[in-house]
C-alpha positions in Angstrom: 0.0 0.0 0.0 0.8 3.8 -0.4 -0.8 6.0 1.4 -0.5 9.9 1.0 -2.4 12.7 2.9 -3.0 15.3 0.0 -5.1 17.8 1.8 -6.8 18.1 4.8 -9.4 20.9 6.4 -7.9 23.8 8.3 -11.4 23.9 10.8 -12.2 19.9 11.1 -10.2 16.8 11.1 -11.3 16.3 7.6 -8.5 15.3 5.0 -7.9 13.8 1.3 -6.0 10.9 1.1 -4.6 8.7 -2.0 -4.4 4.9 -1.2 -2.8 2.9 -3.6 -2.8 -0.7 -3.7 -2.7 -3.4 -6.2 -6.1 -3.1 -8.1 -5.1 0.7 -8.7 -5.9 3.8 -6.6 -8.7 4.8 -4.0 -9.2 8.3 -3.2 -10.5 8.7 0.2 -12.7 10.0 1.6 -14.6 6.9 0.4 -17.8 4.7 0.7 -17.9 1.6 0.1 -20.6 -0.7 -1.2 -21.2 -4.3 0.3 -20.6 -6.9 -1.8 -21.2 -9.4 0.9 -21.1 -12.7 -1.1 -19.1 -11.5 -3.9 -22.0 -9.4 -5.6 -23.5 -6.3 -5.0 -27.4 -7.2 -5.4 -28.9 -6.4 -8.5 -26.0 -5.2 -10.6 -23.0 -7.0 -12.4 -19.2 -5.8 -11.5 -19.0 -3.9 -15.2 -22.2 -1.9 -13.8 -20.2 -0.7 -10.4 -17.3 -0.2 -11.8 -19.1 2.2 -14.2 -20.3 4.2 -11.6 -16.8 5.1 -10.7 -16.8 3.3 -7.7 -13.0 1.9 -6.9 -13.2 -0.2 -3.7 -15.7 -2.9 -2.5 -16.4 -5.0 0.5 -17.1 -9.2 0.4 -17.6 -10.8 3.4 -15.0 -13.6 4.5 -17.4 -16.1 6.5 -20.0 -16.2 4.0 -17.6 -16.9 0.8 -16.1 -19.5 3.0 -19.3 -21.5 3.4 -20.2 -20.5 0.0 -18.8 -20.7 -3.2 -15.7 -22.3 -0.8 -12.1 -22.1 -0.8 -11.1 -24.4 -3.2 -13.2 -22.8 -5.7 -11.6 -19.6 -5.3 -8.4 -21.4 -5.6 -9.2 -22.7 -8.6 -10.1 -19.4 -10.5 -7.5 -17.5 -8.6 -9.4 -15.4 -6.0 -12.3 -13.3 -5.3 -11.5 -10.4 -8.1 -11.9 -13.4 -11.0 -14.6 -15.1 -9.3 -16.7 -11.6 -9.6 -15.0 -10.1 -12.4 -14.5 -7.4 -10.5 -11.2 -5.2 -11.8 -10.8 -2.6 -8.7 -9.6 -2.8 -4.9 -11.5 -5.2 -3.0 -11.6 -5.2 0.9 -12.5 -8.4 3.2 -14.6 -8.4 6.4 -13.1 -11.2 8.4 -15.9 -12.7 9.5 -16.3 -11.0 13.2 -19.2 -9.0 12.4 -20.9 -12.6 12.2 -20.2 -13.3 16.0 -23.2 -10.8 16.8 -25.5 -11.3 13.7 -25.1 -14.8 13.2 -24.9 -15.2 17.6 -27.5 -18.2 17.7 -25.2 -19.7 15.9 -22.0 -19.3 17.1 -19.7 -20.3 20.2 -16.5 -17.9 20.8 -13.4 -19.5 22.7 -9.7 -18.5 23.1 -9.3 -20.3 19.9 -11.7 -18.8 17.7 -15.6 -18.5 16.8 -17.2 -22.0 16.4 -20.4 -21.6 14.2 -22.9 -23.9 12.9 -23.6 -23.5 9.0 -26.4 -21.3 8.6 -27.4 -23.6 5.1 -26.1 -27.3 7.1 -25.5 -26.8 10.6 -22.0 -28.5 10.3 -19.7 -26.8 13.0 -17.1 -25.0 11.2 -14.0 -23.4 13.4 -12.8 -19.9 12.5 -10.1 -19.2 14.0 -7.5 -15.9 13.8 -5.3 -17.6 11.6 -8.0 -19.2 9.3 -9.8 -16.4 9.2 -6.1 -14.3 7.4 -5.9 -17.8 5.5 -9.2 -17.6 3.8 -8.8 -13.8 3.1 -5.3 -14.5 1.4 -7.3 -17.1 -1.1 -9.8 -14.8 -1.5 -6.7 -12.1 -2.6 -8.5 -9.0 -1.3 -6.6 -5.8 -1.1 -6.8 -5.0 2.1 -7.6 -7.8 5.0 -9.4 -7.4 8.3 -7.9 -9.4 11.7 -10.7 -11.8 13.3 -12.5 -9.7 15.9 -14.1 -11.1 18.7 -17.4 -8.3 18.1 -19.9 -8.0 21.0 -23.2 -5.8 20.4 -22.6 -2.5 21.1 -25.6 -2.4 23.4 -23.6 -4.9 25.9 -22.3 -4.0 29.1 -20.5 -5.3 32.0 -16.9 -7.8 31.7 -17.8 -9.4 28.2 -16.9 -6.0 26.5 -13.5 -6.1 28.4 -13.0 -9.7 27.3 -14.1 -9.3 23.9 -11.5 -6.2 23.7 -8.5 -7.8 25.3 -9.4 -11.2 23.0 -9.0 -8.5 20.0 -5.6 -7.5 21.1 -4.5 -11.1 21.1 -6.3 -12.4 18.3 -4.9 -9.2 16.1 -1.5 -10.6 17.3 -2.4 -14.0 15.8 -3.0 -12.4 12.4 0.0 -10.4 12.0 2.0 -13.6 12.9 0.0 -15.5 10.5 0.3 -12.3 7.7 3.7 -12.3 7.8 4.7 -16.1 7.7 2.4 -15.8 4.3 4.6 -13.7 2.0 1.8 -11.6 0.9 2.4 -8.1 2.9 3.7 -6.5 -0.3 -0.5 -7.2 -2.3 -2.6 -7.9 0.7 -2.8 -5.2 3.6 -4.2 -5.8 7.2 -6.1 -3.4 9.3 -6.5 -3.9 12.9 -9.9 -2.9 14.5 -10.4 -0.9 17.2 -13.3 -2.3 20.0 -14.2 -1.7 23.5 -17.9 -1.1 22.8 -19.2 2.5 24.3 -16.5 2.6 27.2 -14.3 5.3 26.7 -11.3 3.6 28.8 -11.6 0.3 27.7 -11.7 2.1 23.6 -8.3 3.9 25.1 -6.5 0.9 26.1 -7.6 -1.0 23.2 -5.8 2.1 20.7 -2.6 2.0 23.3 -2.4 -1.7 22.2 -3.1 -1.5 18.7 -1.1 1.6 18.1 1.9 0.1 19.9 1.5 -2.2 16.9 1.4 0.1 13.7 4.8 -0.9 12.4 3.0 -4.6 11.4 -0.6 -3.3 10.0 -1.8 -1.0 7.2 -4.6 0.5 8.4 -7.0 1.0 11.3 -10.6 0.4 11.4 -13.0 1.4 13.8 -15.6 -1.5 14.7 -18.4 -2.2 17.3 -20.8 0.8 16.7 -23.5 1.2 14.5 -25.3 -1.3 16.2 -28.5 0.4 17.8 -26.4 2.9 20.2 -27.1 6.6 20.9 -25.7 8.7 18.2 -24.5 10.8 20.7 -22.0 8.3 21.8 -21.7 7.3 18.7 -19.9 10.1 17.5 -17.8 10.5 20.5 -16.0 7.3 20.4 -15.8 7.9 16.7 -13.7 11.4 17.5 -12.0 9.5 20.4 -10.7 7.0 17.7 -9.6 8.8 15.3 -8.2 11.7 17.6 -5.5 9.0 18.2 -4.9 7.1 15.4 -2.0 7.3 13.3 -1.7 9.8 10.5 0.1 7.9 8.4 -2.7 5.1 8.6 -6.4 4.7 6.9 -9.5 4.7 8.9 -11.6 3.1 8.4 -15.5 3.4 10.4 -17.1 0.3 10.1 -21.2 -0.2 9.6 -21.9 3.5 8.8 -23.8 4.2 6.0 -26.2 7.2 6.5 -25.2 10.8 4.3 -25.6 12.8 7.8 -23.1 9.6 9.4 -20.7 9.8 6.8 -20.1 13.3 7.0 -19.9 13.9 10.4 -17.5 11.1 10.6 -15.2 12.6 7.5 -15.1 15.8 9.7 -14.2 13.9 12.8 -11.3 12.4 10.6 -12.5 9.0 9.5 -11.3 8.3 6.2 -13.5 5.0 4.7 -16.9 3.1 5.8 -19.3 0.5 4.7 -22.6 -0.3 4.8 -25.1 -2.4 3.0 -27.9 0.7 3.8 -27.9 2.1 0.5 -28.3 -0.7 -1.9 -30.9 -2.5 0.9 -32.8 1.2 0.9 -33.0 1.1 -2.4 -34.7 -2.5 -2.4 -37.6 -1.1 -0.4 -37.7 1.9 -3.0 -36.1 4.3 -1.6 -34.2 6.8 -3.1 -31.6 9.1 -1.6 -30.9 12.6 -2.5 -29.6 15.5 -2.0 -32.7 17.4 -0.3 -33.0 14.0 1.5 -34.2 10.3 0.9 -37.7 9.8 -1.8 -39.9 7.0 -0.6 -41.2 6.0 -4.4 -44.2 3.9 -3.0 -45.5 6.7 -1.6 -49.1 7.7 -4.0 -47.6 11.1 -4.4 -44.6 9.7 -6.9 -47.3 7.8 -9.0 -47.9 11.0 -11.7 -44.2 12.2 -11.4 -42.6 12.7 -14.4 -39.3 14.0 -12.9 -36.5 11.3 -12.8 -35.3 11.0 -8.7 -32.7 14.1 -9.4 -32.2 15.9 -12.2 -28.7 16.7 -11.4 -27.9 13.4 -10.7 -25.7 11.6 -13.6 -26.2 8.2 -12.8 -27.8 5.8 -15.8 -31.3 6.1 -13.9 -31.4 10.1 -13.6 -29.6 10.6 -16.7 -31.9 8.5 -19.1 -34.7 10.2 -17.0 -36.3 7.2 -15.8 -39.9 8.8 -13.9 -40.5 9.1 -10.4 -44.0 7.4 -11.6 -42.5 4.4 -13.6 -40.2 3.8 -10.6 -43.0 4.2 -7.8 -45.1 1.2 -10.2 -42.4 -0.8 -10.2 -39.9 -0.7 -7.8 -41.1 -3.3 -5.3 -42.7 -5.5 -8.0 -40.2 -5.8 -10.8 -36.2 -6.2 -10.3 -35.5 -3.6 -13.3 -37.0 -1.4 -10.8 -34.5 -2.4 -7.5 -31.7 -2.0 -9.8 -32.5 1.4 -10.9 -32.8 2.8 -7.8 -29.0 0.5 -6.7 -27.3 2.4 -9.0 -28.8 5.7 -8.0 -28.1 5.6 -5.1 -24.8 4.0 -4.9 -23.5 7.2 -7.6 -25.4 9.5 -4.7 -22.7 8.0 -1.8 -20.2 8.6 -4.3 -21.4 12.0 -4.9 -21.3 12.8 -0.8 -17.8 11.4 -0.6 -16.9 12.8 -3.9 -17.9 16.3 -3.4 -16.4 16.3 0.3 -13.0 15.6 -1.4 -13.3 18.2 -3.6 -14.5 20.6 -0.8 -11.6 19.5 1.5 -9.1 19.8 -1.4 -10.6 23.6 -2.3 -10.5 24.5 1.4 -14.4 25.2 2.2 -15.5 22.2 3.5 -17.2 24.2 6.8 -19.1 25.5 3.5 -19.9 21.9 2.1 -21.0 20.9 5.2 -23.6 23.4 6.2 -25.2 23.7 2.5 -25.6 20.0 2.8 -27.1 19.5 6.0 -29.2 23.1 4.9 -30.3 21.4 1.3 -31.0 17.9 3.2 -32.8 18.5 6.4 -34.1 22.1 5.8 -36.1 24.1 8.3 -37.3 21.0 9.5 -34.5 20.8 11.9 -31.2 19.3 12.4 -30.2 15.7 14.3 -28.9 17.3 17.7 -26.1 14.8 17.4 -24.7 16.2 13.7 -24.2 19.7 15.5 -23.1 18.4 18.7 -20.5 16.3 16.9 -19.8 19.2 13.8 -19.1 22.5 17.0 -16.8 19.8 18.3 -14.6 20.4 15.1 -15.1 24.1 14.7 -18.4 24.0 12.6 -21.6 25.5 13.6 -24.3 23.8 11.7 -27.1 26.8 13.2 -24.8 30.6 12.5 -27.1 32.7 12.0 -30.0 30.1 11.2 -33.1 29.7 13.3 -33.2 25.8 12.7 -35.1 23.6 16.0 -32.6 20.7 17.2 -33.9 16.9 16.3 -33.2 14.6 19.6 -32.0 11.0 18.8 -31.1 9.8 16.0 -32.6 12.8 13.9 -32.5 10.7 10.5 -34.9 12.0 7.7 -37.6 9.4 6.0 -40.3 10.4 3.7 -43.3 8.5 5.7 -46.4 9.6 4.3 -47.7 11.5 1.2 -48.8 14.5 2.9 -45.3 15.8 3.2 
């Protein structure tokens, strides 16, 4: 990997980053799209890699069970399996310890699970889990985790962090007996759930490390917590990790999230929240997310944005054909995929661009102005944006949204 910072915000922790690595260059800030079992629904690799998106996610436990290892052996990794050309990023499989829990028994060794599809026990342990991930031949690797819910409390969120600590050990060893450190890059990830001393000892551990990983992710949130924790361990992370390292915030996926967390100095995230959204018919945008099943679509001839220059916008494919089909006919889903995965890129894209042209303060509040108008901003997004020099409400009479604050288009009054 190279890794360059190339700009960064004089008000925030905000910055512009170039990541190279073997399947060409990632500018960051970047979102990436889930590609869990080695597709992203509804579209083929040619259609993402048209959008101009460089770097995707597949998921390490589930393209172990399924298409298997020695099948990705055989056609020489994850990239030919998909035909996918661009950087490719594996989940290790610790995310499945909590959604997959029913299933699944942690010890010192590793996460025993059950097969979902045959119930046959299946061991995954640290060093499997690198092992499978170097068949697979994605760009960048993630250590086994052991992942708790980020609602738990008490001594299994101290366990689960000091087993990360070891367990990252375990990878490293296992990375570096491989020979592949020059093509596949590992990040360790950050836990310690919502306790801000137990998230400081785990960085202290993990940083003391830096010389053998890549990059740094940021795991155990998004997982039903306050956002106004949320965004607090976020800045806690990233306030100490390395500047010469990626970071990467795990499970966030929300145009309000994202930002926040590029101005709090996070660098790359995930989430399957657009391309599921867009499955239910929803369409994000700039003046915030279209629910097309809503009656009030069904006479629209607009197309979802007519700024937007994804295929959907662009061929001006109607609100109205999309609200009769979207839930009914795949043509529909897919439509609204690729919209909304080119609208990700365009929040990531154009925060570069603000970063780079130093008025990212700027970007931010005509964002959050265009997207949540006078209806009122999430409480948490100014809370988290004054912490970093920005004042979402100068000189705006705006009310404050308590909890999460996120905007839906619920009924077809509005």
């Amino acid at each position: 990997m190279q890794f360059e910072v190339i700009a960064t915000c004089n008000t925030t922790r905000a910055r512009v980053c170039r990541m190279e690595l073997a399947h060409g260059v990632t500018m960051l800030p970047t979102f990436m799209p889930v590609a869990t079992q080695a597709a992203i629904k509804g579209l083929t690799a040619e259609q993402v890699e048209s959008l101009g998106i460089t770097l995707i996610l597949n998921n390490t436990y589930h393209l172990n069970l399924r298409p298997g290892i020695k099948t990705l052996n055989e056609v020489g990794g994850a990239h030919n399996f998909q035909g996918w050309n661009r950087n490719l990023l594996t989940d290790s499989g610790g995310f499945q310890l909590v959604s997959l829990s029913k299933f699944t028994k942690i010890t010192e060794d590793g996460a025993l699970f059950a097969s979902p599809f045959t119930g046959e026990p299946t061991m995954l342990t640290p060093e499997e889990s690198i092992s499978i991930q170097h068949c697979i031949g994605a760009d960048i690797i993630m250590q086994l985790d052991d992942v708790v819910s980020s609602l738990t409390v008490g001594p299994r969120v101290a366990e689960a962090m000091e087993r990360s600590v070891r367990w990252l050990d375990r990878c490293i060893e296992q990375h570096e007996r491989s020979g592949r450190c020059d093509r596949q890059n590992l990040f360790a990830i950050v836990q310690g759930g919502l306790d801000a001393e137990l998230r400081d000892r785990c960085l202290q551990a993990m940083i003391a490390r830096k010389d053998r990983v890549a990059g740094y992710a940021i795991g155990g949130l998004s997982g039903g917590e306050e956002k106004d924790i949320f965004w607090r361990i976020i800045k806690q992370c990233a306030e100490q990790l390395p500047a010469d390292r990626p970071r990467y915030a795990m499970g966030v996926g929300f145009a309000e999230d994202l930002l926040v967390c590029v101005a709090l100095g996070v660098d790359m995230a995930d989430c399957v929240f657009p391309t599921r959204t867009a499955r239910f018919g929803v369409a994000l945008t700039f003046k915030g997310p279209l629910n097309l099943r809503l009656r009030k679509h069904a006479e629209s001839i607009e197309p979802i944005d007519e700024d937007c220059p994804c295929s959907t916008c662009s061929s001006r494919m109607s609100r109205a054909l999309l609200h009769h089909i979207v839930t009914i006919e795949t043509a529909g889903a897919h439509a609204v995929t690729q919209h909304n995965l080119v609208f990700q890129a365009q929040v990531m894209g154009r925060a570069r661009d603000a970063i780079t042209e130093g008025r990212f303060p700027d970007y931010l509040r005509t964002f959050f102005e265009n997207y949540f108008g006078s209806q009122g901003y999430p409480e948490w997004c100014v809370n988290a944006l004054r912490s970093v020099g920005v004042d979402l409400l100068e000189g705006k009479d705006f009310p404050l949204i308590p909890g999460s604050g996120a905007k839906w288009e619920y009924s077809d009054v509005a």
